[in-house]
GUDRENPA-530932 format. One record per residue (C-alpha): z, y, x; residue in one letter. Coordinates in nm, 3 decimals. Each point is the difference from the previous one (the first is absolute). Layout:
BEGIN
up | north | east | aa
Z | Y | X | A
...
***
This chain:
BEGIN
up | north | east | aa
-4.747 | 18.581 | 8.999 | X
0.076 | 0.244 | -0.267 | X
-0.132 | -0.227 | -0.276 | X
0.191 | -0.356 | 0.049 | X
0.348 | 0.209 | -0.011 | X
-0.159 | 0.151 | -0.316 | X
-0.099 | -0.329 | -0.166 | X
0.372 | -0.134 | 0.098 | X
0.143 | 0.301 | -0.143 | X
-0.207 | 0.003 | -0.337 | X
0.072 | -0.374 | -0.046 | X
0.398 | -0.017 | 0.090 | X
-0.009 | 0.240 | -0.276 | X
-0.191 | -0.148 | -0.262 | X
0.191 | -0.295 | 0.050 | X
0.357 | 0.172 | -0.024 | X
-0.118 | 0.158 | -0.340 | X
-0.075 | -0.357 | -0.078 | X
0.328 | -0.134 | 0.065 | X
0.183 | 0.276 | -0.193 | X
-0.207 | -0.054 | -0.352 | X
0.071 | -0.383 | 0.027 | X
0.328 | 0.104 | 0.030 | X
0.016 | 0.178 | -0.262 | X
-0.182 | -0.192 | -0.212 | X
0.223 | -0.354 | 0.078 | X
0.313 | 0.250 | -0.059 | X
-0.145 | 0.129 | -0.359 | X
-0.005 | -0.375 | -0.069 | X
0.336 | -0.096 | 0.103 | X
0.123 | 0.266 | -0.221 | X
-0.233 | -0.132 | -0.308 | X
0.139 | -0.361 | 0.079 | X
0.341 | 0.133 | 0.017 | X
-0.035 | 0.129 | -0.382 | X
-0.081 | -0.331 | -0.113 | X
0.323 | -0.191 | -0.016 | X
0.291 | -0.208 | -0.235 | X
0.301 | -0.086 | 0.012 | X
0.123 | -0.356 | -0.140 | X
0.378 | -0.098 | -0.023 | X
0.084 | -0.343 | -0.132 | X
0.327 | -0.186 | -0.041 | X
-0.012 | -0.320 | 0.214 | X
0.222 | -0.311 | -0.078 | X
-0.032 | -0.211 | 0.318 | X
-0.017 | -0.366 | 0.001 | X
0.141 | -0.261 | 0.227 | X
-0.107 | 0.037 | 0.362 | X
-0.161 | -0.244 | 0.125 | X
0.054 | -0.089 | 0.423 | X
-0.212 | -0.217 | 0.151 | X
0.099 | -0.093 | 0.372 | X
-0.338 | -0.014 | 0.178 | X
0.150 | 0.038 | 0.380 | X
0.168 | -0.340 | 0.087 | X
0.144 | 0.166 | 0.275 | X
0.305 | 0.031 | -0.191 | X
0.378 | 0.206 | 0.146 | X
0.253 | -0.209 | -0.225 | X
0.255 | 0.292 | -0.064 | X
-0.310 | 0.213 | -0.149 | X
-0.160 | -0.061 | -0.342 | X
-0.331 | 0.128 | 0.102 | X
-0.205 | -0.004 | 0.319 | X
-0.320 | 0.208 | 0.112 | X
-0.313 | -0.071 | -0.227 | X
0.188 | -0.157 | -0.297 | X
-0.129 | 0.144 | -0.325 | X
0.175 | 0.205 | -0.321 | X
-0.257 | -0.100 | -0.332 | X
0.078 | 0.184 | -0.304 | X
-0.173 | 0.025 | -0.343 | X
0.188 | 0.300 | -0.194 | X
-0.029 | 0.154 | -0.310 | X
-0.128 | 0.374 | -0.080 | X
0.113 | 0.151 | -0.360 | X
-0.034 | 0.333 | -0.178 | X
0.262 | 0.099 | -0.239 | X
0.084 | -0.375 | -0.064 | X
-0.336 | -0.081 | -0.024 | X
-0.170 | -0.250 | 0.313 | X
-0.301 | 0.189 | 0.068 | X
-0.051 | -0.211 | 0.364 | X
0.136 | -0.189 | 0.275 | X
-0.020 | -0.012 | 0.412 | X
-0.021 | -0.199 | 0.200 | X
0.012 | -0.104 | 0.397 | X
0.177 | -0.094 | 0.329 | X
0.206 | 0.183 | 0.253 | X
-0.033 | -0.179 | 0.381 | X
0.318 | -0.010 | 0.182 | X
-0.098 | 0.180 | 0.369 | X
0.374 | 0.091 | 0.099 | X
0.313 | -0.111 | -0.024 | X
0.180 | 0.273 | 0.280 | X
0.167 | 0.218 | -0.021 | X
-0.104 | -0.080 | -0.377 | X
-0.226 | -0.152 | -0.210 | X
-0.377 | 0.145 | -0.036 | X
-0.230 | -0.147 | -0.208 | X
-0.372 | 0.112 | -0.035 | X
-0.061 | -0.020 | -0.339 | X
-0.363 | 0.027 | -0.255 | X
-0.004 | 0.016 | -0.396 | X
-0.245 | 0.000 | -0.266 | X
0.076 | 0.190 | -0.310 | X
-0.201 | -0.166 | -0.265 | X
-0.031 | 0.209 | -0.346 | X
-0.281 | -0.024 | -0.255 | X
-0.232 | 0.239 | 0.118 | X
0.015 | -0.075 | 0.344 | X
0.236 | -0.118 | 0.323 | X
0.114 | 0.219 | 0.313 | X
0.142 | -0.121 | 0.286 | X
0.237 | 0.074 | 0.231 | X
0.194 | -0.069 | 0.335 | X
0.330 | 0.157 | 0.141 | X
0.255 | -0.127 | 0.261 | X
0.347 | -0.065 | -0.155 | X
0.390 | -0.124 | 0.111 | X
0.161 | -0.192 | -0.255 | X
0.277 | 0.316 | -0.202 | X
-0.047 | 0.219 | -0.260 | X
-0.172 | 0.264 | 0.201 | X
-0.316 | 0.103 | -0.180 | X
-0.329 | -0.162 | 0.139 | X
-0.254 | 0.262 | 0.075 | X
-0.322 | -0.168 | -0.086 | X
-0.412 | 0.073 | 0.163 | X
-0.179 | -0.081 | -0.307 | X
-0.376 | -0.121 | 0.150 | X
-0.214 | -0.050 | -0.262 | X
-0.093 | -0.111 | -0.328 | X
-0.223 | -0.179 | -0.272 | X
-0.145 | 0.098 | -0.317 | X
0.148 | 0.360 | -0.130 | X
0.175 | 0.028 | 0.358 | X
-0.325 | -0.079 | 0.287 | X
0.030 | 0.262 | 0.272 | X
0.322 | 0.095 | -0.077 | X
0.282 | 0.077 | 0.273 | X
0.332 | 0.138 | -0.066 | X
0.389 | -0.103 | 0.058 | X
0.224 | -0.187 | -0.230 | X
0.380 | -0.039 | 0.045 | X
0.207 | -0.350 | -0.107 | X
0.335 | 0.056 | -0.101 | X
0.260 | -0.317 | -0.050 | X
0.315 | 0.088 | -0.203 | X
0.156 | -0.350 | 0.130 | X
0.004 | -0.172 | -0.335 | X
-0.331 | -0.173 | -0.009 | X
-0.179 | 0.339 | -0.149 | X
-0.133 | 0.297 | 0.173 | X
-0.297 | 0.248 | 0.012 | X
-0.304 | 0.050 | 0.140 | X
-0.192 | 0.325 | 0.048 | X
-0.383 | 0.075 | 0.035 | X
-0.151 | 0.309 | 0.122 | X
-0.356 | -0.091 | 0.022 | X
-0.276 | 0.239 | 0.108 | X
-0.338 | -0.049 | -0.119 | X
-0.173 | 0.021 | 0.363 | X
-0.355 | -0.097 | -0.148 | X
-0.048 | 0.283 | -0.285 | X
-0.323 | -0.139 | -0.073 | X
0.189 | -0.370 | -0.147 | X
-0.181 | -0.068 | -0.351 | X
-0.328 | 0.194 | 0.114 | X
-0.196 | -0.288 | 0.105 | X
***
């Protein structure tokens, strides 16, 4: 009887101490990825939005109805300089008690793109932006970016992207 409670004991054990070195370990990591980051600000000159009504279901004292689409093609520069552009859509999935739109974006630059998405209400607030990945110089990154629109066609946009594979260019 003695020797099953042993064998429970020794193993509950053993398998504790497992857990807490994998913890470690995946914490040591997250602090190596952590290390591994840049920041990229750009100057943004926004082009024409384009709408395009896709719900036919249409309220005729509102300009926009749910699922109607926000393209836009802008332009990234660096000290005068265009150095890139993005590019995407924002989906109209509110319009009470204001607007939402869920939005994605691909910054493309010459070593690589990174996307994005964020949820947004048409103003000058800041848009907080989930970047989600990347090409090129920027695969397995992660990070947040921030959009700012000064209300006369220009703005800027801010990258804080984390290098979440540290072993990119190894292969």
């Amino acid at each position: 009887m003695r020797r099953p409670v042993l064998v429970v004991a020794v193993t509950a054990l053993l398998l504790g101490l497992a857990g807490a070195l994998s913890l470690s370990a995946v914490s040591r990591a997250d602090d190596d990825r952590r290390d591994a980051s840049t920041s990229l600000s750009f100057d943004v000159r926004f082009s024409p939005q384009t709408l395009v009504a896709t719900n036919n279901e249409r309220d005729p004292d509102s300009p926009l109805a749910l699922g109607d689409a926000n393209l836009f093609h802008d332009q990234l520069f660096v000290d005068g300089e265009q150095v890139g552009d993005e590019a995407g859509s924002c989906v109209i999935v509110a319009l009470a008690p204001q607007i939402l739109a869920d939005c994605s974006i691909v910054v493309r630059l010459p070593d690589g793109h990174i996307t994005g998405q964020f949820a947004t209400s048409p103003g000058p607030d800041p848009k907080p932006i989930a970047l989600t990945g990347g090409t090129g110089a920027y695969r397995g990154i992660g990070g947040e970016g921030t959009l700012v629109e000064f209300g006369d066609e220009t703005g800027t946009l801010t990258l804080e992207v984390l290098f979440l594979d540290t072993r990119r260019g190894q292969d």
